[in-house]
N, CA, C and O atoms as a CHARMM CRD file, in Angstrom:
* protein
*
  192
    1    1 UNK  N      9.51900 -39.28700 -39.42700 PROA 1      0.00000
    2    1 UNK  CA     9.03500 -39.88800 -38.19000 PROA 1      0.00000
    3    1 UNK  C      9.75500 -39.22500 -37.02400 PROA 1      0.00000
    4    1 UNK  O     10.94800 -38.94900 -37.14400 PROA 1      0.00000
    5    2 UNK  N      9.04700 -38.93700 -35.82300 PROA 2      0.00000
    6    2 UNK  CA     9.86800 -38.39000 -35.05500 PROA 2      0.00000
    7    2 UNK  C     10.44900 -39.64000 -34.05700 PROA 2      0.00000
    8    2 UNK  O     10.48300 -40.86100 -34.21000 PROA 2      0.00000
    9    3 UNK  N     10.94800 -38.61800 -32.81500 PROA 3      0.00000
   10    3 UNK  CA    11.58800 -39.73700 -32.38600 PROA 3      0.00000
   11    3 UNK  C     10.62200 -40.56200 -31.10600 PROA 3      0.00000
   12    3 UNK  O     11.28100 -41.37100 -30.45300 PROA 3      0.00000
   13    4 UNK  N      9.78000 -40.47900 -30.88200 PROA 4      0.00000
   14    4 UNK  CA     9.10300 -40.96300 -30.44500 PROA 4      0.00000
   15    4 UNK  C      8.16900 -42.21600 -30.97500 PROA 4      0.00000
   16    4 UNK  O      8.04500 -43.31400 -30.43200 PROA 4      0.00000
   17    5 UNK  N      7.62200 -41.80100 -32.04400 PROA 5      0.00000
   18    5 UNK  CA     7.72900 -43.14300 -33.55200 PROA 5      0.00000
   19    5 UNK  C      8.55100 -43.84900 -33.58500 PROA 5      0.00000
   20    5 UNK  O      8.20900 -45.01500 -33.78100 PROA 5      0.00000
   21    6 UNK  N      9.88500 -43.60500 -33.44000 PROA 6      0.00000
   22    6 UNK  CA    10.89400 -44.40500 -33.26700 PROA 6      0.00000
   23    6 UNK  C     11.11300 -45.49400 -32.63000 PROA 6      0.00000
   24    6 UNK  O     11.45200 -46.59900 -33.05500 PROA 6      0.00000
   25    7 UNK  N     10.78900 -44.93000 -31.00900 PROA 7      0.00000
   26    7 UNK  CA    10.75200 -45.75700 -29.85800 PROA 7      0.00000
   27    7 UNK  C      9.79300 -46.82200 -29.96900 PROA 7      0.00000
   28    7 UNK  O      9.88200 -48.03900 -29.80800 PROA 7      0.00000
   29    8 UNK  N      8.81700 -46.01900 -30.29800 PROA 8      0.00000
   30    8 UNK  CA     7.63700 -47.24300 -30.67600 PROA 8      0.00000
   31    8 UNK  C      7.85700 -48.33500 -31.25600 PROA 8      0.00000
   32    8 UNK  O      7.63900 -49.40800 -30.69500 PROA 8      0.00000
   33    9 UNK  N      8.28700 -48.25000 -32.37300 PROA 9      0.00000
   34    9 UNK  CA     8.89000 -49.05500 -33.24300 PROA 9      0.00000
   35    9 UNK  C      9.68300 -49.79700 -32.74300 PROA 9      0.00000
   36    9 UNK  O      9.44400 -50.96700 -32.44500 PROA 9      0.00000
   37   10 UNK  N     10.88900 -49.13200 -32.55800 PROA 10     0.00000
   38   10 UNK  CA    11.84500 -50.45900 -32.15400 PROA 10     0.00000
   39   10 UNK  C     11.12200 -51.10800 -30.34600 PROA 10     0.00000
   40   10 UNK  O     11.85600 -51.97800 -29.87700 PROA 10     0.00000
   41   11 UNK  N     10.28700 -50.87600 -29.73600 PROA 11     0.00000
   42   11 UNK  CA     9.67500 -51.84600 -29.03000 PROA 11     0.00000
   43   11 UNK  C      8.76300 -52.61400 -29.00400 PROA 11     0.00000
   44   11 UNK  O      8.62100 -53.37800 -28.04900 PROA 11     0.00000
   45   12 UNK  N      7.65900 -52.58900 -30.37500 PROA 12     0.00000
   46   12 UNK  CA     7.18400 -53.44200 -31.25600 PROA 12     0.00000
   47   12 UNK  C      7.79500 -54.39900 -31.83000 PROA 12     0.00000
   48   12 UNK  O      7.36300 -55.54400 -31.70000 PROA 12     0.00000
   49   13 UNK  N      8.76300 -54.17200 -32.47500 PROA 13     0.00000
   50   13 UNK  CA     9.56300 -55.14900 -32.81900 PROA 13     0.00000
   51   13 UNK  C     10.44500 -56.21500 -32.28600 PROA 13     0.00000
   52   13 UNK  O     11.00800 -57.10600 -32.92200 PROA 13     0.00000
   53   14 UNK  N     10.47100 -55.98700 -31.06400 PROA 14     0.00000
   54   14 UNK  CA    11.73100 -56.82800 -30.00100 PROA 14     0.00000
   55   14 UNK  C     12.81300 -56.22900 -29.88000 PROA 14     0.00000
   56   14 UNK  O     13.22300 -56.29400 -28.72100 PROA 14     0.00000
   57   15 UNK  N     13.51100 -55.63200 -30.60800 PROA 15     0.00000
   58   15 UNK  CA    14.55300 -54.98000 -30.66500 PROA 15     0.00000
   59   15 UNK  C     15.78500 -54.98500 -29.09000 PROA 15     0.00000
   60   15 UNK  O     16.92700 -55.29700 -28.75200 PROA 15     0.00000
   61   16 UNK  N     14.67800 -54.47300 -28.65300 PROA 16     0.00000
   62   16 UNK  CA    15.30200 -54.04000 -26.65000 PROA 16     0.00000
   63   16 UNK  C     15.72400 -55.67900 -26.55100 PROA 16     0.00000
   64   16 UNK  O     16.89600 -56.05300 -26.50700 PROA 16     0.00000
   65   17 UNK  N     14.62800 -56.53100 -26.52600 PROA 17     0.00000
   66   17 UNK  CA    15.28800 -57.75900 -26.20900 PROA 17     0.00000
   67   17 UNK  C     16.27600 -58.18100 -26.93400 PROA 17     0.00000
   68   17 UNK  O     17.24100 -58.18900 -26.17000 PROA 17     0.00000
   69   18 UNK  N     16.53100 -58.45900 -27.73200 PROA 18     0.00000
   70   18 UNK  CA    17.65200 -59.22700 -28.86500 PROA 18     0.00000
   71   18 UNK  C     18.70200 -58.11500 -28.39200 PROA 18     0.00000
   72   18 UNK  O     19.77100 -58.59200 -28.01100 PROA 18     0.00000
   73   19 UNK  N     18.60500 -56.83000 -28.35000 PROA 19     0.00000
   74   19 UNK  CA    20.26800 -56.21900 -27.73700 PROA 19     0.00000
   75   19 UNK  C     20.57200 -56.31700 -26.84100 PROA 19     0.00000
   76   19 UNK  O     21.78600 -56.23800 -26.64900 PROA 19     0.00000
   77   20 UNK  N     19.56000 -56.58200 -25.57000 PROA 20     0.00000
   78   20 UNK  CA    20.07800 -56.55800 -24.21600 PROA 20     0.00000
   79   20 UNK  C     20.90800 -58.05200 -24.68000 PROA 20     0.00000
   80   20 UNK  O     22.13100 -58.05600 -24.54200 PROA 20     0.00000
   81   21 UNK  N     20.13100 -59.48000 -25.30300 PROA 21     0.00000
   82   21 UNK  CA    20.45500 -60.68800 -24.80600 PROA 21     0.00000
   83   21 UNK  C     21.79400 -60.27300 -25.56700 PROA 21     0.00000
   84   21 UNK  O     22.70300 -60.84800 -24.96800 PROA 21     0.00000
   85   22 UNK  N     22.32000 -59.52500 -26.63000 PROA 22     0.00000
   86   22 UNK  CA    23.54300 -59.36000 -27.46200 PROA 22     0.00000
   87   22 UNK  C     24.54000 -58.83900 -26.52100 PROA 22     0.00000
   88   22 UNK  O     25.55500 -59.47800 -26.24500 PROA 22     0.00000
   89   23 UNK  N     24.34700 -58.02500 -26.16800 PROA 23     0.00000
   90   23 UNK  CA    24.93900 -57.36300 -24.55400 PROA 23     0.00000
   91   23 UNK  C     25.10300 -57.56900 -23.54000 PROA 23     0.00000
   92   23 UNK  O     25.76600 -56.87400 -22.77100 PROA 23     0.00000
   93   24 UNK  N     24.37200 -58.87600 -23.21500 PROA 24     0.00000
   94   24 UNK  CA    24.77800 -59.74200 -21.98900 PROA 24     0.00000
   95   24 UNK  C     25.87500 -60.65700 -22.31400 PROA 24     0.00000
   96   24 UNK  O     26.79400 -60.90200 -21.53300 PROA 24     0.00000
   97   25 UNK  N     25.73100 -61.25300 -23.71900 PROA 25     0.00000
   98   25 UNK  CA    26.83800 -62.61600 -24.19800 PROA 25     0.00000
   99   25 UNK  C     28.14500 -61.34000 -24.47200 PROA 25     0.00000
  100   25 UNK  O     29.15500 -61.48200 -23.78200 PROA 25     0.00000
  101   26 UNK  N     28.12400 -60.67300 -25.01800 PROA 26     0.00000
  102   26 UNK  CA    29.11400 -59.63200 -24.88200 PROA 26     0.00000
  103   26 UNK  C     30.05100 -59.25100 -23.79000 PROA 26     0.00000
  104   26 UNK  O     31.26000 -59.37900 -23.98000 PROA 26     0.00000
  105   27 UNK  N     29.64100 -58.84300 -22.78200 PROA 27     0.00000
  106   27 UNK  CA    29.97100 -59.05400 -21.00100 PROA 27     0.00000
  107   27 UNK  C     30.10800 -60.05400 -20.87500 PROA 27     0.00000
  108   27 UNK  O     31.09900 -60.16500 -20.15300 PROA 27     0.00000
  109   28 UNK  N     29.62700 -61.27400 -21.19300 PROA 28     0.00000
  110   28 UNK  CA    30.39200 -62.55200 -20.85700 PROA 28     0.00000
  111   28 UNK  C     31.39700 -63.05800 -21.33400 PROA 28     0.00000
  112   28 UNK  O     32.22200 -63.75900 -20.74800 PROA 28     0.00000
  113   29 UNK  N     31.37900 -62.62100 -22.79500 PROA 29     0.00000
  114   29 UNK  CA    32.90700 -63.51500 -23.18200 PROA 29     0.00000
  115   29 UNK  C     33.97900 -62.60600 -22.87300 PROA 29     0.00000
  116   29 UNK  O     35.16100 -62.94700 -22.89900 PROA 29     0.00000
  117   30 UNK  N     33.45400 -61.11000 -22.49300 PROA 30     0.00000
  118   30 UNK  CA    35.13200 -60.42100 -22.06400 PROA 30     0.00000
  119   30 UNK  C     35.34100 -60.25300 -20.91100 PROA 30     0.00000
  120   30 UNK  O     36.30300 -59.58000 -20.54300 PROA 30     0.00000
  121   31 UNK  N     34.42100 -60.87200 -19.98700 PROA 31     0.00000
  122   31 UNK  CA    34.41500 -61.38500 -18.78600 PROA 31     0.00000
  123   31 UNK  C     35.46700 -62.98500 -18.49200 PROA 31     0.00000
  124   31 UNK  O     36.05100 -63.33600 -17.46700 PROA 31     0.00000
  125   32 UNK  N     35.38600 -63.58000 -19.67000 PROA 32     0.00000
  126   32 UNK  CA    36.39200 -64.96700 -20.02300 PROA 32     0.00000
  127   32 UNK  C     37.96800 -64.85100 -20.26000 PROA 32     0.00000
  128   32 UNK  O     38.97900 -65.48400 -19.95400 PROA 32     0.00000
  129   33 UNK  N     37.54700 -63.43000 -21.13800 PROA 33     0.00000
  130   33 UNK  CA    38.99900 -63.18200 -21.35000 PROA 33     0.00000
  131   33 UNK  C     39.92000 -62.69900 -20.26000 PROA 33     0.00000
  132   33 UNK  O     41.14200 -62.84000 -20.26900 PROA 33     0.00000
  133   34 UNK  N     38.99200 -61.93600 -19.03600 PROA 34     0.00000
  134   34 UNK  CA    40.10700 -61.53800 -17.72700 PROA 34     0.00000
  135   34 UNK  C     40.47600 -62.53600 -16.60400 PROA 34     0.00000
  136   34 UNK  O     41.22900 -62.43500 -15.63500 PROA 34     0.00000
  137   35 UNK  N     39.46300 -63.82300 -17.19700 PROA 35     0.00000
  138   35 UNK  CA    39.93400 -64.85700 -16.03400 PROA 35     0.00000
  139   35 UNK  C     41.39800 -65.02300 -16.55200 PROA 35     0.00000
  140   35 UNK  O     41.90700 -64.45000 -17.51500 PROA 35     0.00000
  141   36 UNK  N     42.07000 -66.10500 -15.54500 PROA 36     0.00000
  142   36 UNK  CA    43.33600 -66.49700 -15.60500 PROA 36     0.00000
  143   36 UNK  C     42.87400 -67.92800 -16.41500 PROA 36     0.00000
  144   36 UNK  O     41.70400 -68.30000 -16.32100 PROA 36     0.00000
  145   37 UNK  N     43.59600 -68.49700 -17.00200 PROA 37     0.00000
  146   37 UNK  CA    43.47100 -70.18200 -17.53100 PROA 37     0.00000
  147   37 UNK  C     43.66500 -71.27700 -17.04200 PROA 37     0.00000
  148   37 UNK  O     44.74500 -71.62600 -16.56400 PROA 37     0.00000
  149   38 UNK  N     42.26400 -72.22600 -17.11400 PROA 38     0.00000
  150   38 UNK  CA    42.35100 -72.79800 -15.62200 PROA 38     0.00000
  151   38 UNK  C     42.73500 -74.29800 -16.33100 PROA 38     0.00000
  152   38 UNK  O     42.17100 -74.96400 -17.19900 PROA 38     0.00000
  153   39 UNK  N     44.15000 -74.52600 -15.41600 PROA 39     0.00000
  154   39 UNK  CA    44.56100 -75.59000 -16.55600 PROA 39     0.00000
  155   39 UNK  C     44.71800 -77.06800 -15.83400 PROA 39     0.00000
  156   39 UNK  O     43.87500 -77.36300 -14.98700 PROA 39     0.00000
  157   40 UNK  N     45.55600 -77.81400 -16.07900 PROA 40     0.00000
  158   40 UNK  CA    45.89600 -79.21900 -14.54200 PROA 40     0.00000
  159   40 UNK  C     47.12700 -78.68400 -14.61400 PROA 40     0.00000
  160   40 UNK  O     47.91300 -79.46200 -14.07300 PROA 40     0.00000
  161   41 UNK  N     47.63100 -77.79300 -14.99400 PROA 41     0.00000
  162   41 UNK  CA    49.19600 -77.72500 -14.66800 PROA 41     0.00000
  163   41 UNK  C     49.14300 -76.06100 -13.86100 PROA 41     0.00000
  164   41 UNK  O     48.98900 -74.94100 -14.34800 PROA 41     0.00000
  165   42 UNK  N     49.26900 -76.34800 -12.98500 PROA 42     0.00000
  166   42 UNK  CA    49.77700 -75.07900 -12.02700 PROA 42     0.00000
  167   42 UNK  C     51.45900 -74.71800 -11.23700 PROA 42     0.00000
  168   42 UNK  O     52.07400 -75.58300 -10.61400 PROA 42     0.00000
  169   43 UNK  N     51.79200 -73.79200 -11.36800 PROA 43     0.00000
  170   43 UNK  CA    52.69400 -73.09400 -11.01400 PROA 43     0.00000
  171   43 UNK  C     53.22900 -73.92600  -9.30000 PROA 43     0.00000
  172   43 UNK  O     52.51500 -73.86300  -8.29900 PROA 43     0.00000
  173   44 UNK  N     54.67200 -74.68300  -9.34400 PROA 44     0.00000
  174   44 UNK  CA    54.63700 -74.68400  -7.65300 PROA 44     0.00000
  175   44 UNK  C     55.27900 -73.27000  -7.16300 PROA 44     0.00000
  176   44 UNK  O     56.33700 -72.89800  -7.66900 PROA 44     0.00000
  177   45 UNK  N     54.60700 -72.46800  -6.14500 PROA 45     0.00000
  178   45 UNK  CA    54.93000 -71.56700  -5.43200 PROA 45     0.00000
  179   45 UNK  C     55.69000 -72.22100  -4.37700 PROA 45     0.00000
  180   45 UNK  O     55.09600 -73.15900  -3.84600 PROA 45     0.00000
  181   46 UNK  N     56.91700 -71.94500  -3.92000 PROA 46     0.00000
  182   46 UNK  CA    57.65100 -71.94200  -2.62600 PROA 46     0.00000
  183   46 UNK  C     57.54700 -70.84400  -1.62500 PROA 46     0.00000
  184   46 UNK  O     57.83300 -69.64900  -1.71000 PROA 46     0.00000
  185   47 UNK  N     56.97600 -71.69200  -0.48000 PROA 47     0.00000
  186   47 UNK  CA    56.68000 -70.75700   0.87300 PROA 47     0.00000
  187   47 UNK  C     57.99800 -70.59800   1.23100 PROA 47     0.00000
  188   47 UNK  O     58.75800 -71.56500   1.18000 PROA 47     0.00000
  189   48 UNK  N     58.51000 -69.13300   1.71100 PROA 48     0.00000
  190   48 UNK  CA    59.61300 -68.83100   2.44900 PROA 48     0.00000
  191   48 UNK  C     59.52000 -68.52200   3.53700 PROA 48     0.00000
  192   48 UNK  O     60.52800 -68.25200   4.19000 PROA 48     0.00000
């Protein structure tokens, strides 16, 4: 099959969708991991 058969294929099938939506939750949870942790206990900073 060449590769153009290919393409076909995997956009018959859904494919594009189910990886993008895999690739969006992907970017999101390591998007979670660079927040800071948002807790009730925070740091007191002293203004000088």
């Amino acid at each position: 099959m060449n590769e153009q058969g290919l393409w076909e294929l995997f956009c018959k099938t859904g494919l594009p969708a189910a990886w993008l939506a895999v690739a969006g939750q992907r970017q999101e949870n390591e998007a979670r991991w660079k927040e800071p942790a948002k807790t009730a206990f925070q740091p007191k900073i002293k203004q000088v």
